[in-house]
C-alpha positions as CSV (number, residue, x, y, z in Angstrom):
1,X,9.7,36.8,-41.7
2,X,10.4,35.2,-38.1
3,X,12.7,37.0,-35.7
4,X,15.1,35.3,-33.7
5,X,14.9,34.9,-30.0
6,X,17.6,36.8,-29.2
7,X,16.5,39.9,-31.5
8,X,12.8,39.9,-29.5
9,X,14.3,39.5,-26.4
10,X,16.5,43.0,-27.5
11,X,13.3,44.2,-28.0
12,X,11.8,43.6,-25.1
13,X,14.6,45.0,-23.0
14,X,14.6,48.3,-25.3
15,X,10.9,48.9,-24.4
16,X,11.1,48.2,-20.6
17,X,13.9,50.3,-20.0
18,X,12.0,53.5,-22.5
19,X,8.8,52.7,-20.3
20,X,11.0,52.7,-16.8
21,X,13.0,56.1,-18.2
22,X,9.3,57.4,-18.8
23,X,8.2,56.4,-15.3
24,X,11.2,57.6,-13.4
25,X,11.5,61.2,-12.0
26,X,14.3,63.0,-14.1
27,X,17.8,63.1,-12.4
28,X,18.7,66.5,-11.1
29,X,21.7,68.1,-13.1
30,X,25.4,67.7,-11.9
31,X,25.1,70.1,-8.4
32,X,21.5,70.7,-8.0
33,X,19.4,68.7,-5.9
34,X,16.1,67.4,-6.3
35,X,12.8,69.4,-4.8
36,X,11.5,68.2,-1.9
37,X,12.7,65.3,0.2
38,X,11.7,62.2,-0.2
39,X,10.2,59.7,3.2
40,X,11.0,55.3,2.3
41,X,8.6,52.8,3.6
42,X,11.6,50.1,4.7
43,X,8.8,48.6,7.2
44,X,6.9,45.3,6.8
45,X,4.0,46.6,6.3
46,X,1.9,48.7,3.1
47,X,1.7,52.7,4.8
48,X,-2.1,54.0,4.5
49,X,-0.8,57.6,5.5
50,X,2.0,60.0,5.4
51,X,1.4,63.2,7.1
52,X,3.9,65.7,6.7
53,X,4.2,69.2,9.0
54,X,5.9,72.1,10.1
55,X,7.1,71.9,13.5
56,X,5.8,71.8,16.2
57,X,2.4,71.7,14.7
58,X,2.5,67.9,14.7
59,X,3.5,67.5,18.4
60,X,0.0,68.9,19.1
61,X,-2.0,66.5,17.3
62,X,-2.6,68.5,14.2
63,X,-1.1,66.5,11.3
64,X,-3.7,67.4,8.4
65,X,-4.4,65.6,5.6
66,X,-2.7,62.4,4.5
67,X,-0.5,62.9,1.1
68,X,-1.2,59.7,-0.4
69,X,-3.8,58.9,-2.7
70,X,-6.9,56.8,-1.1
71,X,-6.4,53.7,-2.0
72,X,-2.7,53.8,-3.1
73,X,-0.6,52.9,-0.4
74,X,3.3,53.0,-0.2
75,X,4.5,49.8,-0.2
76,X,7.4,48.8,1.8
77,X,10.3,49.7,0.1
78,X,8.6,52.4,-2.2
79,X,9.3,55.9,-1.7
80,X,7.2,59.5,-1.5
81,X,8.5,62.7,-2.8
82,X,7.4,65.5,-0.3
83,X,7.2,69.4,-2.3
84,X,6.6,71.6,0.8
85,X,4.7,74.9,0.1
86,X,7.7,77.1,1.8
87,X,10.9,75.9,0.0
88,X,12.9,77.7,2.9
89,X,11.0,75.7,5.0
90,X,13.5,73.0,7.0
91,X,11.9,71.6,10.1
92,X,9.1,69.2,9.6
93,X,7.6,66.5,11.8
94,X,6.5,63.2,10.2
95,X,4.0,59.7,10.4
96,X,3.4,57.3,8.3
97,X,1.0,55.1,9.5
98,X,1.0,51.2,8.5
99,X,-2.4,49.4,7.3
100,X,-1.9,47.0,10.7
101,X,-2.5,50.4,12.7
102,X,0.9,50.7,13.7
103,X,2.6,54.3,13.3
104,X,6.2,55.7,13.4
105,X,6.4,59.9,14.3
106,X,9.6,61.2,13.2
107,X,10.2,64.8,15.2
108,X,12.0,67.9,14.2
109,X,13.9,66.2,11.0
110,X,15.9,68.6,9.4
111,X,14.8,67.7,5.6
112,X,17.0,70.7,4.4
113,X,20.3,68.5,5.5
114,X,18.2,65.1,5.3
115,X,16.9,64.4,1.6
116,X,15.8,61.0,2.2
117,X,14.2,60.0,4.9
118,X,14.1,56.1,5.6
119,X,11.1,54.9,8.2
120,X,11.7,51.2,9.7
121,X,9.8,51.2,12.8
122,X,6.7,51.9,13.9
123,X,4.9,51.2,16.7
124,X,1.2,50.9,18.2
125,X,-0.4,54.3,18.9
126,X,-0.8,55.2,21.9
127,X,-4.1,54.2,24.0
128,X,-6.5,57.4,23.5
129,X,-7.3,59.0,27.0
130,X,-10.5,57.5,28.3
131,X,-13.3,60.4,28.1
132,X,-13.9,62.0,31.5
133,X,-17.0,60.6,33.5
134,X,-19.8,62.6,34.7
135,X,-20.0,63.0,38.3
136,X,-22.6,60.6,39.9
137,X,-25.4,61.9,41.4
138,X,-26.0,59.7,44.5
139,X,-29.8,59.2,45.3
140,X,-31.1,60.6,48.4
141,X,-32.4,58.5,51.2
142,X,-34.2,60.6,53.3
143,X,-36.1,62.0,50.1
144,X,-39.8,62.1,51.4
145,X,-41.4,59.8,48.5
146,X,-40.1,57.6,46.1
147,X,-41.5,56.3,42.8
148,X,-39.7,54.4,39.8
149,X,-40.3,53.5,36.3
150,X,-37.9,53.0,33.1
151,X,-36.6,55.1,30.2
152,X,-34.1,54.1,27.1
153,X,-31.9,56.2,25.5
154,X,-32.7,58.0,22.2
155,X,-30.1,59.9,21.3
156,X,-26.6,61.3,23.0
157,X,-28.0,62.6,26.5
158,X,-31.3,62.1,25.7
159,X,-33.8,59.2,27.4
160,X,-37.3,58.5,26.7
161,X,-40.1,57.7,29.3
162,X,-43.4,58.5,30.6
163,X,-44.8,62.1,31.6
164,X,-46.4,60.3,34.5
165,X,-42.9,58.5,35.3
166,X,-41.4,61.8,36.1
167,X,-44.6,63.9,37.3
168,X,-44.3,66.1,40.4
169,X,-40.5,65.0,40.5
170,X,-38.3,67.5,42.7
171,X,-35.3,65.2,41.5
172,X,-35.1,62.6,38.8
173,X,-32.0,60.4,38.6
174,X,-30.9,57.3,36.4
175,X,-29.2,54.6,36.9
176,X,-27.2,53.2,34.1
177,X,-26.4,49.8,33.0
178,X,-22.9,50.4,34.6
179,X,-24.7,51.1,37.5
180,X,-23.6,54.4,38.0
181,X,-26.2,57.5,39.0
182,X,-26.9,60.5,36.7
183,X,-29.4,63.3,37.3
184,X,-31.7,64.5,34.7
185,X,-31.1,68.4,33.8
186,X,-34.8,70.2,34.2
187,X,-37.2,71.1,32.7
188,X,-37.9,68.0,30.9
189,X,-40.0,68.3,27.3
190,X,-43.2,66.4,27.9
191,X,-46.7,65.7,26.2
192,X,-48.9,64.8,29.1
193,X,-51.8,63.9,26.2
194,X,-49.2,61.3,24.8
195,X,-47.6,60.4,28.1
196,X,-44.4,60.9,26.9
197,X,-41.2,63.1,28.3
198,X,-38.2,63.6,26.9
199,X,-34.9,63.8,29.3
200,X,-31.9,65.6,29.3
201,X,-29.1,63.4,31.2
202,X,-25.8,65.2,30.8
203,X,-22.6,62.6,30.8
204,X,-24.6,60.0,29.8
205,X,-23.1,57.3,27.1
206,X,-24.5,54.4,25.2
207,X,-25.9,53.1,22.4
208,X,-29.2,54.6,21.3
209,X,-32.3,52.3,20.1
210,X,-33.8,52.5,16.8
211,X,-37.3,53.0,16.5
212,X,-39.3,50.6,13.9
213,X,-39.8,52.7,10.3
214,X,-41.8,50.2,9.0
215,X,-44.1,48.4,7.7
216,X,-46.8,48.7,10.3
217,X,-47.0,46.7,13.0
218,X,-49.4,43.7,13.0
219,X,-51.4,42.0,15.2
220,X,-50.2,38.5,16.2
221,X,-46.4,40.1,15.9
222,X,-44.4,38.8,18.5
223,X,-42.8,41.7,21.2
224,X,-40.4,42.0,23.6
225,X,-40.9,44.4,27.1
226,X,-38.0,45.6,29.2
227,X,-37.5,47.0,31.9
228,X,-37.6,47.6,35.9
229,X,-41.0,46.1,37.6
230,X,-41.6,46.3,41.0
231,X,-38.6,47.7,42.5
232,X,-37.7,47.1,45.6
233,X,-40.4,43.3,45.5
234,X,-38.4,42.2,43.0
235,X,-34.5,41.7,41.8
236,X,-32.7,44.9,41.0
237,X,-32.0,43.7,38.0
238,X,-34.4,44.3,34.1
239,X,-36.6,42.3,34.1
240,X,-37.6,40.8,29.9
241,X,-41.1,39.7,29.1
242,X,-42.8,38.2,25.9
243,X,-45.7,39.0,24.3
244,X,-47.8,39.6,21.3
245,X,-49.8,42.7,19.7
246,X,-53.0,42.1,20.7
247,X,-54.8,45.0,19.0
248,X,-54.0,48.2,17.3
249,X,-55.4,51.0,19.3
250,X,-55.8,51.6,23.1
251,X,-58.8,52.3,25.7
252,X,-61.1,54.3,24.3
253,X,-60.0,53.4,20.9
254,X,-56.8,55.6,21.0
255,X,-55.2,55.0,17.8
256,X,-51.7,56.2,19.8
257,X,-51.4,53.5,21.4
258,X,-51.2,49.1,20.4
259,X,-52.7,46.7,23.0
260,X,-49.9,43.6,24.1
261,X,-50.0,40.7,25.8
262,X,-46.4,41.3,27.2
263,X,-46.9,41.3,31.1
264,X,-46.0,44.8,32.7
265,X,-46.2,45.6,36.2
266,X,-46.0,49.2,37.8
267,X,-41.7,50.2,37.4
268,X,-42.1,49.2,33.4
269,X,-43.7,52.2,32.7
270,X,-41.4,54.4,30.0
271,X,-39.6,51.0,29.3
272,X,-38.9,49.9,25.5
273,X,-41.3,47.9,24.0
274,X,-39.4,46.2,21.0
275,X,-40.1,44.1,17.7
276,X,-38.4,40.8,17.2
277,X,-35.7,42.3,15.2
278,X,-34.3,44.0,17.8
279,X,-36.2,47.7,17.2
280,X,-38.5,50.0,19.2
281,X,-42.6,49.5,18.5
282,X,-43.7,51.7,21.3
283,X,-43.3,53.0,25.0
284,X,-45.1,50.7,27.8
285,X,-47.3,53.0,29.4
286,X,-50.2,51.1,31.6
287,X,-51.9,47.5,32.0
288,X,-55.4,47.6,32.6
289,X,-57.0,48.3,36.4
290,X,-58.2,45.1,36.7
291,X,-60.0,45.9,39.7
292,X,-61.8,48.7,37.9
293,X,-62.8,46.3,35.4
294,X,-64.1,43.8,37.6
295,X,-66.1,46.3,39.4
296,X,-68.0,47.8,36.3
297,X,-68.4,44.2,34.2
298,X,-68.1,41.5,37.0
299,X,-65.4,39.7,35.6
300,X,-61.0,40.3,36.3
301,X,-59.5,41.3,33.2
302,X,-56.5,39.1,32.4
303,X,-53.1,41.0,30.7
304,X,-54.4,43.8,29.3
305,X,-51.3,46.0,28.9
306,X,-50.8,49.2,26.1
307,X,-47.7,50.7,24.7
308,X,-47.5,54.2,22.7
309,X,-47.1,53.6,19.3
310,X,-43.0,54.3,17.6
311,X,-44.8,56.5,15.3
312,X,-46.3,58.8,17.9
313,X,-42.9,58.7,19.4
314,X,-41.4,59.8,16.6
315,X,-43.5,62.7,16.2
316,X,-42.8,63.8,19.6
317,X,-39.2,63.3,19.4
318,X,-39.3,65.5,16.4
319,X,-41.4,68.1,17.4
320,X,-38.6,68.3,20.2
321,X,-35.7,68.6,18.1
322,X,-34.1,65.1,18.3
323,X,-33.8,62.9,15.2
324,X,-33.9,59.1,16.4
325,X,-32.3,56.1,14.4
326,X,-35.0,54.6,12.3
327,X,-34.8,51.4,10.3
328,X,-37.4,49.1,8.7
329,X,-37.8,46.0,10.5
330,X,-37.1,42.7,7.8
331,X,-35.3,39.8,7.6
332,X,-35.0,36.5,10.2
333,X,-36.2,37.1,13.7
334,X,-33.7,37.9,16.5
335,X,-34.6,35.2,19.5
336,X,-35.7,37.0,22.8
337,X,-32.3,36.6,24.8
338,X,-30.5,38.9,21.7
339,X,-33.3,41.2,21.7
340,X,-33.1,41.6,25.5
341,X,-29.0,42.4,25.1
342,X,-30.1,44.7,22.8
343,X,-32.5,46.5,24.8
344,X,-30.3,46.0,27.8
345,X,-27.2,48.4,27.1
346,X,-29.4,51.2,26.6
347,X,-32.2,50.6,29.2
348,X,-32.2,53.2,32.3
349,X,-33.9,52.8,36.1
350,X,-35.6,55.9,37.0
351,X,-36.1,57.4,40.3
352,X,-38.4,60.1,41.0
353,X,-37.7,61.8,44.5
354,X,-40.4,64.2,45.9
């Protein structure tokens, strides 16, 4: 039997409005209001939050928890029924945050007068309050004996460079990529064996480097140095050389150490020496004396330079409480300009004064 048009349209109408009766909240008796209050999204934009508190808690920053759902946001023109745990409870400070980061803050609304509460404005928070600055430690010219070399930040506060870098220092300050001047807090953890130290520079921001988890680095691998040669000959400025891993242990067969073609001069020593994706395959530490050589075997020795290894670094780092980024190293190679940018945010001059 076929129904008419009509008739199925009935139908249809019938079922909606049981499904919209099911759906909507039930409608308080004749003088009794309903629970709560309820807060209306009349904005332009979907809210992501609504944070509702006693006042004044919200003036101070503390709005707790958002009551919507994650991933349900009230759309603009939808509504949110509020239940406060106090029913006495009249004063409440409000925000509803929109998903284009915009926010209204509705103070000291009296939701015991006020049952709805319609939102529609908002505005863009307000800038957060930049974080206060160390104070700059200003170097000391008439400090008897200067030496530099490089370090790179590991971790919040912490910077990574040679034992021999830092040696005999009375005062060991850092200049940051900013170019401003922080002093390192003694006593510094080192492993003279290793020639590693590990400093603690209080104030100091940016970006740590992550050291290479793997696979093991390879001979012929292509390697980026950075850092501050010759100061005070050359530029103030890093300085980025390129190179290769020539072999996979130092002098002496020190399996703690690779061999690199990557030209280093004294200054580089404690700099980052970094894979071509950008991460951290060990710490320059020396180039060969060629004069040395050339006294023993009768020939100059042409760039012979040695880094520690990232996984003797790591072991230190550990052994010292600090837990570096680590990442394996995979995928296209970064070209040596990005790998210098890289290296550059987080690369430090050091000055030992004596």
């Amino acid at each position: 039997m076929s129904l008419s048009p009509i008739r199925c349209l009935r139908g249809r109408l019938v079922l909606f409005a049981a499904l919209l009766w099911a759906l909507l909240p039930p409608t308080p008796a004749a003088g009794q209001e309903a629970a709560g209050f309820r807060v209306v999204n009349r904005t332009d934009q979907p809210a992501v939050a609504l944070h509702a508190v006693r006042s004044p808690r919200g003036a101070g920053g503390d709005w707790g928890e958002s009551l919507l759902a994650p991933g349900r946001p009230l759309q603009p023109g939808q509504g949110f029924r509020v239940m406060p745990l106090d029913p006495a409870a009249c004063r409440f400070d409000l925000r509803l945050v929109l998903a284009d980061g915009r926010e209204a803050q509705l103070r000291e609304r009296d939701i015991c007068a006020e049952r709805t509460i319609t939102v529609t404005e908002a505005t863009a928070p307000p800038p957060a309050a930049p974080a206060p600055q160390a104070p700059q430690a200003l170097p000391n010219r008439q400090a008897r004996q200067v030496s530099t070399g490089t370090g790179w930040i590991v971790a919040p506060e912490r910077v990574v460079t040679n034992e021999h870098v830092i040696a005999g220092c009375n005062r060991v300050l850092l200049r940051t990529p900013e170019g401003r001047w922080l002093a390192a807090q003694p006593p510094a953890r080192v492993d003279a064996e290793l020639d590693l130290a590990l400093l603690t520079v209080p104030g100091l921001t940016g970006p740590a480097l992550t050291l290479r988890a793997g696979p093991p680095v390879r001979r012929g691998e292509g390697v980026v140095a950075y850092g501050f040669p010759l100061a005070g000959l050359l530029s103030s400025d890093p300085k980025l050389t390129r190179g290769e891993v020539n072999g996979l242990a130092g002098i002496g067969d020190n399996r703690n150490q690779i061999q690199i073609s990557a030209e280093v001069q004294p200054g580089n020593s404690g700099g980052p020496l970094l894979d071509m994706q950008g991460h951290v395959v060990g710490v320059v530490v020396s180039k060969l004396n060629a004069q040395r050589v050339a006294r023993v075997t009768g020939d100059i020795a042409q760039n012979v330079n040695f880094a520690i290894r990232a996984e003797a670094t790591l072991a230190f780092l550990q052994r010292a409480g600090v837990t570096p980024r680590t990442a394996s190293s995979s995928g296209p190679e970064r070209s040596a300009a990005d790998v210098g940018e890289i290296a550059h945010r987080s690369t430090l001059f050091i000055r030992c004064e004596r």
